[in-house]
C-alpha positions in Angstrom: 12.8 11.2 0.6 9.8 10.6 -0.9 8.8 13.4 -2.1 11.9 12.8 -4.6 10.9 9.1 -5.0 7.8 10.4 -6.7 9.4 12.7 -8.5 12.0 10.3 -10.2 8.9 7.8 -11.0 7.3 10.6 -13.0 9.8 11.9 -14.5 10.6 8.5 -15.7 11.3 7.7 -19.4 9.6 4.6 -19.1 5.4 4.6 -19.9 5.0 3.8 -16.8 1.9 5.6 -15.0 1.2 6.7 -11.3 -2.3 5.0 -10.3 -1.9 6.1 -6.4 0.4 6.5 -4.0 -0.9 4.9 -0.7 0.6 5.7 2.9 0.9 2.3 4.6 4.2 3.9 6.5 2.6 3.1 9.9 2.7 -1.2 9.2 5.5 -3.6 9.1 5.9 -4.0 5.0 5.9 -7.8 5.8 1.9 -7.2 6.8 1.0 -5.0 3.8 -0.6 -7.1 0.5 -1.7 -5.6 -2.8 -4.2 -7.8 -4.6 -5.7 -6.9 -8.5 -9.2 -8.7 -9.4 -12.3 -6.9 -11.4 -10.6 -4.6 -12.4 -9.7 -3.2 -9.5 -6.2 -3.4 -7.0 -6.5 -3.7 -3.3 -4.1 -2.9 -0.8 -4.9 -4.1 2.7 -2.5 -4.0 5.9 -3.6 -5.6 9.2 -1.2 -5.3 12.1 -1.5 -6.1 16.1 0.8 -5.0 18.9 0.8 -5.9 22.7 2.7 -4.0 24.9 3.0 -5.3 28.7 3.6 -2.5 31.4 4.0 -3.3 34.9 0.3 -3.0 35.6 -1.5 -4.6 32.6 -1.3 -5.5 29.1 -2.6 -3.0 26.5 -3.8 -4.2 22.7 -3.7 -2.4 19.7 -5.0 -2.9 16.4 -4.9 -1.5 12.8 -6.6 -2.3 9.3 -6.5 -0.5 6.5 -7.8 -1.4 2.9 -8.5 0.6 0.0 -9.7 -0.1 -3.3 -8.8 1.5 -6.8 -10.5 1.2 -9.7 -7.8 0.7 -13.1 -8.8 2.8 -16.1 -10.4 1.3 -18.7 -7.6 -0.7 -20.8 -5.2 -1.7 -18.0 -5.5 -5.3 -16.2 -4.0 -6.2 -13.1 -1.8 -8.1 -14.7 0.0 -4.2 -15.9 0.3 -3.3 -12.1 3.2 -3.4 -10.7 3.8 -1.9 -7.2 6.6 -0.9 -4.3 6.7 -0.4 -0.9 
């Protein structure tokens, strides 16, 4: 689950720290990207569906983007993510 995913990373020996944890479970993974510049990481997800019924055609379409700022010390080159 994870709820024990999250656990496991913060129990974690490791100095690793949790930034965010961003919920991008409604895209494909393929159409997710995570981007660090200025001091800041990005994660953006775009996705577009068609679904053809016997009457018509019907479009759908998501974005999502959201910005975090790093604390002060950490480059994007530090981040790491998963999905």
């Amino acid at each position: 689950s994870i709820q024990r995913r999250l656990n496991s990373m913060l129990d974690s020996p490791h100095d690793h720290k949790l930034l965010a944890l961003v919920d991008v479970k409604d895209f494909d993974p393929k159409k997710v990207t995570v981007s660090g510049k200025g001091g800041k990481v990005k994660v953006s997800a775009e996705q577009e569906e068609e679904h053809t019924t016997t009457r018509e055609k019907e479009y759908s379409y998501k974005q999502f983007t959201k910005e975090i700022s790093l604390p002060q010390g950490v480059s994007e080159d530090q981040v790491t993510y998963s999905l």
